[in-house]
N, C-alpha and C positions, 0 to 999 in steps of 0.2 A: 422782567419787571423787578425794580427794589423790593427787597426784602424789608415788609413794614410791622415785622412782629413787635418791634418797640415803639411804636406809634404811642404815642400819650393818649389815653383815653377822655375824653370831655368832661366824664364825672369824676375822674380822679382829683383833680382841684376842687372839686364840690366835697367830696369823701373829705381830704384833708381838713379843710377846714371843719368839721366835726369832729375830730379825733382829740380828745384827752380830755372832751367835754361831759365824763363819766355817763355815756350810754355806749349801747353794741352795737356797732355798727352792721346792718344788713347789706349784702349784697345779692339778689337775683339776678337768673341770666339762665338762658337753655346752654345745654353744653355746648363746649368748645366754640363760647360766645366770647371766650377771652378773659373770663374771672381770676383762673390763677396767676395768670400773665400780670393782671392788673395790680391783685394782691401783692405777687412779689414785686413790682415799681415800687407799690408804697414802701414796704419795706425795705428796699435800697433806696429811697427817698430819705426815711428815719434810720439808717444803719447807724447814728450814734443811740439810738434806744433800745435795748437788749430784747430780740424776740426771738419767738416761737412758731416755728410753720408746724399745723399739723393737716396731714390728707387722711380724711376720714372714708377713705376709699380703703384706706390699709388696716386689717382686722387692731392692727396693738393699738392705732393711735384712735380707733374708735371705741375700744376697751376702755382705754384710761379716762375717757369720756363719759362713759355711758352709769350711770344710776351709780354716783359717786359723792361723798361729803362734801362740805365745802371745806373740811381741812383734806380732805385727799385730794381735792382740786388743787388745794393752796400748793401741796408739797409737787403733783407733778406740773404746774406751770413755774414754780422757782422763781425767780427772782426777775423775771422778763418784764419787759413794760407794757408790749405788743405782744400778741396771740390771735396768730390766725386759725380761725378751723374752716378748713378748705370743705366741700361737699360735706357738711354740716348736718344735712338730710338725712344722711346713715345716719346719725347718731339716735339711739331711744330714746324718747324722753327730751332731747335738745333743748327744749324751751326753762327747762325746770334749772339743767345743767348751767346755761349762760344767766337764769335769773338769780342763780347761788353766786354765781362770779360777781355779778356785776353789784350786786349786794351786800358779798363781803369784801371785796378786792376792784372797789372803785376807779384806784387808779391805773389798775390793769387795762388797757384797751382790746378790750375784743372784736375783732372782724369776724365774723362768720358768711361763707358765699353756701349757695344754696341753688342747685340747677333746677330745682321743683318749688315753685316758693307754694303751691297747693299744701305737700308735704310738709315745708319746712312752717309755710305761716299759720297753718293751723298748731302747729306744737308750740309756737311761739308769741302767735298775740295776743293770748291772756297772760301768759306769767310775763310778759315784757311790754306790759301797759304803759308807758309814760317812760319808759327805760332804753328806748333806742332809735337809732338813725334807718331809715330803710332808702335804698338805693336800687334801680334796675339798670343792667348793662346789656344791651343789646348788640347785635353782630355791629361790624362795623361801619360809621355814616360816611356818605360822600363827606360831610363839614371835616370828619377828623384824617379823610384820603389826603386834603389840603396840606398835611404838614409833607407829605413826600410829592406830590402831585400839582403842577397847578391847573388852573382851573380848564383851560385848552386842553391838557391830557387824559383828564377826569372826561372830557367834552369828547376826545376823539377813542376813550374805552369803554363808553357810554354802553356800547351796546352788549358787552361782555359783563356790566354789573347785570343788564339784565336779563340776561340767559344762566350765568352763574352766581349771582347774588356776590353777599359783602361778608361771607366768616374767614375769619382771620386767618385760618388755612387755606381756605379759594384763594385770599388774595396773594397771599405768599407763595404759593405753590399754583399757578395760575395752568402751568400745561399739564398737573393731576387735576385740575376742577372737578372734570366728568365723573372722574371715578369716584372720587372723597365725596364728592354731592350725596351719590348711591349711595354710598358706605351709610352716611351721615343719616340719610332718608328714610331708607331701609331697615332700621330700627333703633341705632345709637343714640338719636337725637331723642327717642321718646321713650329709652330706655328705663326711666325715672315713671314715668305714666305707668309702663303693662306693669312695675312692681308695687305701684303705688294702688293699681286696681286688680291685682293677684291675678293679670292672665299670662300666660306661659306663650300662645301664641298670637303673633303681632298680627293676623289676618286682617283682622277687622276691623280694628285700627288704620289697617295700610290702607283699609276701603276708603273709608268713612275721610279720609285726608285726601286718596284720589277722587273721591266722588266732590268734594269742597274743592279740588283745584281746579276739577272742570268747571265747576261752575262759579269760577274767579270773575268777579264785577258783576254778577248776575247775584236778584235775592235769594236767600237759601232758604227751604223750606224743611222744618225738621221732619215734618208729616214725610215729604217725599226721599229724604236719605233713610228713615225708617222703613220704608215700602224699598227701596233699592235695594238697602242692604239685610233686609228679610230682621230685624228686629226693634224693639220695642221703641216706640218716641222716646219716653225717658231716658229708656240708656242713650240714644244718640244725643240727649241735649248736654246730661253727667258727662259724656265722652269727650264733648268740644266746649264743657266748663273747664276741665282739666287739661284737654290742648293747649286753651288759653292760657291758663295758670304757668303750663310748662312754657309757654312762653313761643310757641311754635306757630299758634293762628291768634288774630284778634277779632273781633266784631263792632260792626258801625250797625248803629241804630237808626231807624227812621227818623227827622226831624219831622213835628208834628203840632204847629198850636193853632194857626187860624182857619185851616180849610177842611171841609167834612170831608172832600176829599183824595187827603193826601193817608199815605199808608202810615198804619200803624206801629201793626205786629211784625211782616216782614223782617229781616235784616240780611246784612252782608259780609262775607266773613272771609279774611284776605291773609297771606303770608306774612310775617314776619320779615322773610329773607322769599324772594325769588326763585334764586337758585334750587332752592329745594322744592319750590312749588315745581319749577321745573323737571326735578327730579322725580319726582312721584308720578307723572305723565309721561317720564322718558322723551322730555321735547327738548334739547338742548339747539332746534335750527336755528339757522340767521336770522334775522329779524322778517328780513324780503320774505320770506316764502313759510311764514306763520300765520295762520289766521286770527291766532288770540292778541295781537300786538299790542291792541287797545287794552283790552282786559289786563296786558301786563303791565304794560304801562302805567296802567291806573293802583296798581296794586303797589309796585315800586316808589311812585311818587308818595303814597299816601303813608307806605313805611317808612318811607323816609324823612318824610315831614313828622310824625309821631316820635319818631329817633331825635331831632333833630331842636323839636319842642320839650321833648325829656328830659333830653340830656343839658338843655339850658335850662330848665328849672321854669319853663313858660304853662303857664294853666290854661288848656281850655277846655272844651270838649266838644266833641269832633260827631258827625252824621252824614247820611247822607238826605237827600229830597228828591221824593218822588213820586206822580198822584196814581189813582186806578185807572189816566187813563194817557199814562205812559209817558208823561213831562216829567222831566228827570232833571238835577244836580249831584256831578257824581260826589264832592264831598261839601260839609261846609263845616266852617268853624265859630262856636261863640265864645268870646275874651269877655270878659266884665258885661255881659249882657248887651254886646256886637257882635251882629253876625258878620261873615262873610262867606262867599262862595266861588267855589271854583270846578269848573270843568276840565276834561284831560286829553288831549289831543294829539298822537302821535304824527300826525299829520299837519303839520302848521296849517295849511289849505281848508282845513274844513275846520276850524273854530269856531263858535258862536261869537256875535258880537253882545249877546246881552242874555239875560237868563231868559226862562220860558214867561211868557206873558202871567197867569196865576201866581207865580212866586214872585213878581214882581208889585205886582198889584199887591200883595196879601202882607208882604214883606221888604216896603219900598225902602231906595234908598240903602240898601244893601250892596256894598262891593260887589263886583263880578268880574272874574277872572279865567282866560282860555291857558291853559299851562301847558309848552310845549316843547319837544328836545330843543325850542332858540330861546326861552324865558325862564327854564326851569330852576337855574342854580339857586336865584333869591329865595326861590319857594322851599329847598332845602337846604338855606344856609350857608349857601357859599356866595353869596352878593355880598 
Protein backbone atom coordinates (compact mmCIF):
# COMPACT_ATOMS: atom_id res chain seq x y z
CA UNK A 1 0.00 0.00 0.00
CA UNK A 2 1.27 3.76 -0.63
CA UNK A 3 2.84 5.43 1.82
CA UNK A 4 0.16 8.19 2.90
CA UNK A 5 2.18 9.96 5.71
CA UNK A 6 1.76 13.25 3.57
CA UNK A 7 -1.76 13.11 3.03
CA UNK A 8 -3.20 16.75 3.67
CA UNK A 9 -5.26 16.79 6.59
CA UNK A 10 -9.07 18.19 6.07
CA UNK A 11 -8.39 20.75 8.87
CA UNK A 12 -5.36 22.07 7.74
CA UNK A 13 -7.13 24.45 5.12
CA UNK A 14 -9.46 25.30 8.00
CA UNK A 15 -6.26 25.98 10.58
CA UNK A 16 -4.76 28.21 7.87
CA UNK A 17 -7.15 30.26 7.13
CA UNK A 18 -6.98 31.34 11.05
CA UNK A 19 -3.45 31.96 11.32
CA UNK A 20 -2.13 35.80 11.71
CA UNK A 21 -5.60 36.58 12.86
CA UNK A 22 -3.70 37.38 16.38
CA UNK A 23 -5.24 34.29 18.36
CA UNK A 24 -3.45 30.70 19.34
CA UNK A 25 -4.30 28.46 17.66
CA UNK A 26 -5.34 25.00 19.39
CA UNK A 27 -4.79 21.85 18.22
CA UNK A 28 -6.30 18.46 19.98
CA UNK A 29 -5.79 15.00 18.95
CA UNK A 30 -4.86 11.42 20.93
CA UNK A 31 -1.42 10.52 20.21
CA UNK A 32 0.05 9.63 17.06
CA UNK A 33 -3.25 11.03 15.55
CA UNK A 34 -0.97 12.82 13.27
CA UNK A 35 -0.41 16.40 15.06
CA UNK A 36 3.14 16.92 14.59
CA UNK A 37 2.95 15.73 11.00
CA UNK A 38 0.38 18.22 10.47
CA UNK A 39 2.22 21.08 12.39
CA UNK A 40 5.28 20.68 10.39
CA UNK A 41 2.89 20.94 6.60
CA UNK A 42 1.84 24.04 8.01
CA UNK A 43 5.00 25.09 8.41
CA UNK A 44 6.50 24.10 5.09
CA UNK A 45 3.43 25.60 3.81
CA UNK A 46 4.68 29.11 5.52
CA UNK A 47 8.50 28.37 5.13
CA UNK A 48 8.86 32.12 3.83
CA UNK A 49 7.78 33.20 7.64
CA UNK A 50 10.66 32.56 10.20
CA UNK A 51 9.53 29.78 12.85
CA UNK A 52 10.13 27.86 15.71
CA UNK A 53 9.26 24.20 16.39
CA UNK A 54 9.47 23.32 19.91
CA UNK A 55 8.70 19.36 21.37
CA UNK A 56 7.70 19.94 24.74
CA UNK A 57 8.34 16.26 25.24
CA UNK A 58 12.14 17.46 25.46
CA UNK A 59 13.00 18.71 29.30
CA UNK A 60 15.07 22.28 27.61
CA UNK A 61 12.23 23.29 25.39
CA UNK A 62 9.75 22.73 28.14
CA UNK A 63 12.03 24.72 30.63
CA UNK A 64 12.16 27.64 28.54
CA UNK A 65 8.55 27.51 28.60
CA UNK A 66 7.55 26.88 31.75
CA UNK A 67 6.67 30.00 34.56
CA UNK A 68 8.63 32.65 32.42
CA UNK A 69 8.18 36.68 31.75
CA UNK A 70 6.90 37.81 28.84
CA UNK A 71 10.34 39.43 28.16
CA UNK A 72 12.07 36.05 28.71
CA UNK A 73 9.36 34.72 26.40
CA UNK A 74 10.16 37.70 23.94
CA UNK A 75 13.97 36.97 23.99
CA UNK A 76 13.81 32.95 23.60
CA UNK A 77 11.07 33.09 20.65
CA UNK A 78 13.37 35.73 18.73
CA UNK A 79 12.44 37.06 15.98
CA UNK A 80 10.03 34.10 14.36
CA UNK A 81 6.74 34.72 13.15
CA UNK A 82 5.39 31.09 13.68
CA UNK A 83 5.90 29.09 16.96
CA UNK A 84 4.89 25.91 17.44
CA UNK A 85 4.61 24.11 20.89
CA UNK A 86 4.21 20.60 20.01
CA UNK A 87 2.69 18.44 23.18
CA UNK A 88 2.04 21.75 24.92
CA UNK A 89 0.41 19.63 28.02
CA UNK A 90 3.86 19.13 29.67
CA UNK A 91 4.11 22.55 29.91
CA UNK A 92 3.16 24.13 33.86
CA UNK A 93 1.06 26.53 33.77
CA UNK A 94 0.67 26.56 29.75
CA UNK A 95 -2.32 28.58 29.73
CA UNK A 96 -0.88 31.71 31.61
CA UNK A 97 2.49 31.03 29.28
CA UNK A 98 0.57 31.46 25.65
CA UNK A 99 -1.84 34.22 27.26
CA UNK A 100 1.52 36.46 28.03
CA UNK A 101 2.48 35.73 24.23
CA UNK A 102 -0.36 36.36 22.67
CA UNK A 103 -0.88 39.56 24.70
CA UNK A 104 2.30 41.02 24.35
CA UNK A 105 3.57 39.56 20.84
CA UNK A 106 0.31 39.60 18.85
CA UNK A 107 1.90 39.10 15.88
CA UNK A 108 3.73 35.97 16.78
CA UNK A 109 1.39 33.03 15.75
CA UNK A 110 1.24 30.51 18.13
CA UNK A 111 0.21 26.88 17.43
CA UNK A 112 0.05 24.79 20.39
CA UNK A 113 -1.12 20.77 19.77
CA UNK A 114 -2.02 18.96 22.84
CA UNK A 115 -2.73 14.93 23.00
CA UNK A 116 -4.85 15.52 26.45
CA UNK A 117 -7.13 18.49 25.64
CA UNK A 118 -8.72 17.43 29.58
CA UNK A 119 -5.04 18.47 30.71
CA UNK A 120 -4.31 21.07 28.39
CA UNK A 121 -8.04 22.87 28.17
CA UNK A 122 -8.47 23.07 31.63
CA UNK A 123 -4.97 25.22 31.81
CA UNK A 124 -6.08 27.02 29.02
CA UNK A 125 -9.68 28.20 28.87
CA UNK A 126 -9.85 30.79 31.32
CA UNK A 127 -6.65 32.73 30.57
CA UNK A 128 -7.51 32.34 26.65
CA UNK A 129 -10.98 33.64 26.82
CA UNK A 130 -11.74 35.20 23.42
CA UNK A 131 -7.93 34.83 22.42
CA UNK A 132 -7.87 31.48 20.34
CA UNK A 133 -8.68 29.04 17.48
CA UNK A 134 -9.53 25.45 18.84
CA UNK A 135 -9.30 22.63 16.34
CA UNK A 136 -9.60 18.64 16.80
CA UNK A 137 -7.52 16.14 14.61
CA UNK A 138 -8.60 12.84 14.76
CA UNK A 139 -6.90 9.48 13.15
CA UNK A 140 -7.43 9.33 9.67
CA UNK A 141 -11.05 9.54 7.60
CA UNK A 142 -11.97 7.44 4.61
CA UNK A 143 -12.80 11.33 2.90
CA UNK A 144 -8.95 12.29 3.34
CA UNK A 145 -7.75 8.10 2.20
CA UNK A 146 -9.34 9.79 -1.19
CA UNK A 147 -6.47 11.77 -2.16
CA UNK A 148 -4.28 8.35 -2.49
CA UNK A 149 -7.18 5.89 -3.00
CA UNK A 150 -10.21 5.85 -4.96
CA UNK A 151 -13.24 5.07 -3.93
CA UNK A 152 -13.21 1.10 -5.43
CA UNK A 153 -10.07 0.66 -3.35
CA UNK A 154 -11.14 2.19 -0.22
CA UNK A 155 -14.35 -0.26 -1.15
CA UNK A 156 -12.16 -3.37 -1.74
CA UNK A 157 -9.93 -2.52 1.88
CA UNK A 158 -13.02 -1.96 3.58
CA UNK A 159 -12.70 -4.74 5.61
CA UNK A 160 -9.00 -4.02 6.92
CA UNK A 161 -10.26 -0.32 8.06
CA UNK A 162 -12.28 -2.34 10.05
CA UNK A 163 -10.31 -4.79 11.84
CA UNK A 164 -7.35 -2.34 12.11
CA UNK A 165 -8.86 1.21 12.12
CA UNK A 166 -7.33 4.52 10.41
CA UNK A 167 -3.95 5.98 12.53
CA UNK A 168 -1.66 7.10 10.43
CA UNK A 169 0.91 4.48 11.23
CA UNK A 170 -1.78 1.27 10.55
CA UNK A 171 -2.09 2.93 7.43
CA UNK A 172 1.42 3.33 6.50
CA UNK A 173 2.77 0.44 7.79
CA UNK A 174 -0.34 -1.94 7.06
CA UNK A 175 1.77 -5.57 7.59
CA UNK A 176 2.89 -4.10 11.44
CA UNK A 177 -0.94 -3.11 12.07
CA UNK A 178 -1.34 -6.17 14.60
CA UNK A 179 1.55 -5.28 16.63
CA UNK A 180 1.53 -1.20 16.52
CA UNK A 181 -2.31 -1.59 17.46
CA UNK A 182 -0.96 -3.45 20.89
CA UNK A 183 1.75 -1.22 21.27
CA UNK A 184 -0.66 1.77 20.89
CA UNK A 185 -3.62 -0.04 23.09
CA UNK A 186 -1.59 -1.36 25.71
CA UNK A 187 -0.82 1.88 27.16
CA UNK A 188 0.83 4.62 24.80
CA UNK A 189 -2.38 5.90 23.67
CA UNK A 190 -3.54 6.81 27.28
CA UNK A 191 -0.36 7.55 28.46
CA UNK A 192 -1.38 11.28 29.04
CA UNK A 193 -4.63 9.83 31.19
CA UNK A 194 -2.67 7.50 34.02
CA UNK A 195 -0.30 10.96 34.37
CA UNK A 196 -2.97 13.15 34.38
CA UNK A 197 -4.75 10.89 37.10
CA UNK A 198 -1.37 10.04 39.07
CA UNK A 199 -1.83 6.02 38.56
CA UNK A 200 1.51 4.28 37.87
CA UNK A 201 -0.42 1.29 36.77
CA UNK A 202 -2.58 0.93 33.60
CA UNK A 203 -4.80 -2.18 35.11
CA UNK A 204 -7.82 -0.71 35.28
CA UNK A 205 -7.74 1.42 32.91
CA UNK A 206 -6.98 -1.55 30.49
CA UNK A 207 -10.36 -2.98 32.20
CA UNK A 208 -12.65 -0.39 32.18
CA UNK A 209 -11.86 0.09 28.02
CA UNK A 210 -12.10 -3.85 27.58
CA UNK A 211 -15.09 -4.16 29.41
CA UNK A 212 -16.50 -0.75 27.04
CA UNK A 213 -15.49 -2.63 23.98
CA UNK A 214 -17.36 -5.60 24.65
CA UNK A 215 -19.98 -4.02 25.07
CA UNK A 216 -19.67 -1.98 21.59
CA UNK A 217 -23.37 -0.97 20.30
CA UNK A 218 -24.82 -2.22 23.51
CA UNK A 219 -26.13 0.61 26.34
CA UNK A 220 -23.33 1.03 29.09
CA UNK A 221 -24.23 1.05 32.43
CA UNK A 222 -21.84 2.72 34.87
CA UNK A 223 -23.74 0.86 37.84
CA UNK A 224 -22.55 -2.32 36.10
CA UNK A 225 -18.68 -1.55 34.90
CA UNK A 226 -18.53 -0.53 38.66
CA UNK A 227 -19.75 -3.88 40.06
CA UNK A 228 -17.24 -5.67 37.14
CA UNK A 229 -14.46 -3.88 37.85
CA UNK A 230 -14.85 -4.04 41.89
CA UNK A 231 -14.86 0.02 42.15
CA UNK A 232 -16.69 2.98 42.80
CA UNK A 233 -19.52 4.38 40.23
CA UNK A 234 -17.81 7.86 40.36
CA UNK A 235 -14.58 6.83 39.52
CA UNK A 236 -15.77 4.76 36.54
CA UNK A 237 -17.75 7.78 35.27
CA UNK A 238 -14.28 10.50 36.10
CA UNK A 239 -12.48 7.47 34.17
CA UNK A 240 -14.54 7.63 30.75
CA UNK A 241 -15.01 11.64 31.18
CA UNK A 242 -11.09 11.74 30.67
CA UNK A 243 -11.12 8.78 28.12
CA UNK A 244 -13.23 10.94 26.31
CA UNK A 245 -11.30 14.06 26.77
CA UNK A 246 -8.10 12.11 25.51
CA UNK A 247 -9.91 11.53 22.66
CA UNK A 248 -9.88 7.57 22.77
CA UNK A 249 -13.82 6.81 23.41
CA UNK A 250 -17.01 9.01 22.75
CA UNK A 251 -20.57 8.82 23.97
CA UNK A 252 -24.22 9.06 22.26
CA UNK A 253 -26.84 10.09 24.38
CA UNK A 254 -30.39 8.86 24.23
CA UNK A 255 -32.72 11.01 22.08
CA UNK A 256 -35.61 11.76 24.13
CA UNK A 257 -38.77 14.35 23.85
CA UNK A 258 -42.15 12.94 22.88
CA UNK A 259 -42.60 9.32 24.40
CA UNK A 260 -42.62 8.33 28.23
CA UNK A 261 -41.37 5.62 26.91
CA UNK A 262 -38.25 6.05 25.35
CA UNK A 263 -34.74 5.82 27.54
CA UNK A 264 -33.32 8.40 29.27
CA UNK A 265 -30.38 7.88 31.25
CA UNK A 266 -28.77 5.04 29.51
CA UNK A 267 -25.98 5.76 26.95
CA UNK A 268 -23.50 4.25 24.35
CA UNK A 269 -20.14 4.63 24.17
CA UNK A 270 -17.90 3.72 20.98
CA UNK A 271 -14.27 3.90 19.59
CA UNK A 272 -12.70 6.50 18.18
CA UNK A 273 -10.64 4.22 15.87
CA UNK A 274 -11.70 0.47 15.59
CA UNK A 275 -8.55 -0.89 15.25
CA UNK A 276 -7.81 -0.43 18.88
CA UNK A 277 -11.24 -1.45 20.06
CA UNK A 278 -9.93 -4.35 18.34
CA UNK A 279 -6.95 -4.45 20.10
CA UNK A 280 -8.10 -4.41 23.52
CA UNK A 281 -10.24 -7.83 22.89
CA UNK A 282 -7.26 -9.29 20.89
CA UNK A 283 -9.93 -9.84 17.99
CA UNK A 284 -8.20 -8.96 14.81
CA UNK A 285 -10.49 -12.09 12.66
CA UNK A 286 -11.86 -11.69 9.29
CA UNK A 287 -15.01 -10.42 9.25
CA UNK A 288 -16.76 -14.10 8.15
CA UNK A 289 -16.16 -15.66 11.32
CA UNK A 290 -16.81 -12.67 13.87
CA UNK A 291 -19.76 -12.43 15.74
CA UNK A 292 -19.44 -8.59 16.82
CA UNK A 293 -19.69 -7.51 12.88
CA UNK A 294 -22.67 -5.47 13.57
CA UNK A 295 -21.51 -3.98 16.64
CA UNK A 296 -18.49 -2.90 14.47
CA UNK A 297 -19.74 -1.89 12.03
CA UNK A 298 -21.85 0.28 13.72
CA UNK A 299 -19.10 1.72 15.63
CA UNK A 300 -16.93 2.57 12.49
CA UNK A 301 -19.62 4.16 10.43
CA UNK A 302 -20.55 6.41 13.26
CA UNK A 303 -16.75 7.34 13.83
CA UNK A 304 -16.46 8.03 10.82
CA UNK A 305 -19.25 10.19 10.19
CA UNK A 306 -18.33 12.28 13.55
CA UNK A 307 -14.73 12.57 11.64
CA UNK A 308 -16.15 13.45 8.60
CA UNK A 309 -18.79 16.30 9.97
CA UNK A 310 -15.67 17.79 12.11
CA UNK A 311 -13.46 17.92 9.99
CA UNK A 312 -15.93 19.92 7.57
CA UNK A 313 -16.91 22.35 10.02
CA UNK A 314 -20.82 20.68 9.82
CA UNK A 315 -22.80 21.20 13.39
CA UNK A 316 -25.01 18.77 14.67
CA UNK A 317 -25.63 16.61 17.27
CA UNK A 318 -25.74 13.13 17.22
CA UNK A 319 -27.95 10.20 19.59
CA UNK A 320 -29.10 7.38 19.44
CA UNK A 321 -33.29 5.94 20.01
CA UNK A 322 -34.43 3.62 21.78
CA UNK A 323 -37.65 2.72 24.01
CA UNK A 324 -37.82 -0.01 27.33
CA UNK A 325 -39.34 -2.07 25.20
CA UNK A 326 -36.47 -2.64 22.79
CA UNK A 327 -37.49 -0.50 19.34
CA UNK A 328 -34.33 0.94 18.65
CA UNK A 329 -32.37 3.63 16.06
CA UNK A 330 -28.92 3.04 16.04
CA UNK A 331 -27.95 6.76 15.37
CA UNK A 332 -29.75 9.92 14.45
CA UNK A 333 -28.88 13.22 13.63
CA UNK A 334 -30.36 17.01 14.38
CA UNK A 335 -28.97 20.03 11.87
CA UNK A 336 -30.98 23.26 12.60
CA UNK A 337 -33.73 21.48 14.51
CA UNK A 338 -34.05 18.24 11.64
CA UNK A 339 -33.87 15.12 12.59
CA UNK A 340 -32.70 12.27 10.72
CA UNK A 341 -32.15 8.65 11.13
CA UNK A 342 -30.20 5.95 10.25
CA UNK A 343 -29.72 2.30 10.95
CA UNK A 344 -26.40 0.05 10.27
CA UNK A 345 -26.45 -3.01 8.36
CA UNK A 346 -23.68 -5.16 7.51
CA UNK A 347 -25.78 -7.24 5.83
CA UNK A 348 -27.51 -5.47 2.82
CA UNK A 349 -30.28 -8.55 3.16
CA UNK A 350 -31.59 -7.55 6.41
CA UNK A 351 -32.30 -3.75 6.24
CA UNK A 352 -35.37 -2.15 7.45
CA UNK A 353 -37.48 -0.42 5.11
CA UNK A 354 -38.70 2.27 7.69
CA UNK A 355 -38.14 3.13 11.25
CA UNK A 356 -39.98 1.40 14.18
CA UNK A 357 -43.57 2.22 14.21
CA UNK A 358 -43.45 4.76 17.66
CA UNK A 359 -40.63 6.87 16.35
CA UNK A 360 -42.52 7.27 13.46
CA UNK A 361 -45.61 8.25 14.80
CA UNK A 362 -44.02 10.45 17.51
CA UNK A 363 -41.41 11.91 15.18
CA UNK A 364 -43.15 11.94 11.68
CA UNK A 365 -41.65 12.71 8.68
CA UNK A 366 -38.15 12.03 9.60
CA UNK A 367 -35.72 10.64 7.03
CA UNK A 368 -34.77 7.05 7.37
CA UNK A 369 -31.93 5.45 6.18
CA UNK A 370 -30.54 1.46 6.25
CA UNK A 371 -26.46 2.20 5.76
CA UNK A 372 -24.68 -0.59 4.19
CA UNK A 373 -21.06 -1.89 2.98
CA UNK A 374 -23.23 -0.84 -0.87
CA UNK A 375 -24.44 2.95 0.25
CA UNK A 376 -22.10 3.81 2.85
CA UNK A 377 -19.49 6.26 1.14
CA UNK A 378 -22.13 9.23 1.08
CA UNK A 379 -22.66 8.74 4.69
CA UNK A 380 -18.89 9.29 5.21
CA UNK A 381 -17.96 11.64 2.70
CA UNK A 382 -16.97 10.24 -0.10
CA UNK A 383 -20.09 10.54 -2.51
Amino acid sequence: MENTQFLTRTIQKNIENKLFKEKVIIIYGARQAGKTTLVKQILQNYRHKKSLYLNCDEPDDRFALTNKTSTELKSFMGNNEIVVIDEAQRVENIGLTLKLLIDNYPHIQIIATGSSSFDLANKINEPLTGRKYTFKLYPFSLQELIQKFNPREINRTLENYLRFGLYPEIINNPNEAEDNLKELANSYLYKDVLQFLGIKKSDIIYKLLQAIALQNGNEVSYNELANTLQIDKKTVYHYILILEQAFIIFRLTPFSKNLRTELKKLRKIYFYDVGIRNALINNFNPLNIRNDVGALWENFLISERIKFLENNSHSVRNYFWRTHQQQEIDYLEERNQKLSAFEFKWNPRKIKKQAPKPFREAYPNTPFQSITPENYQEFVGLG
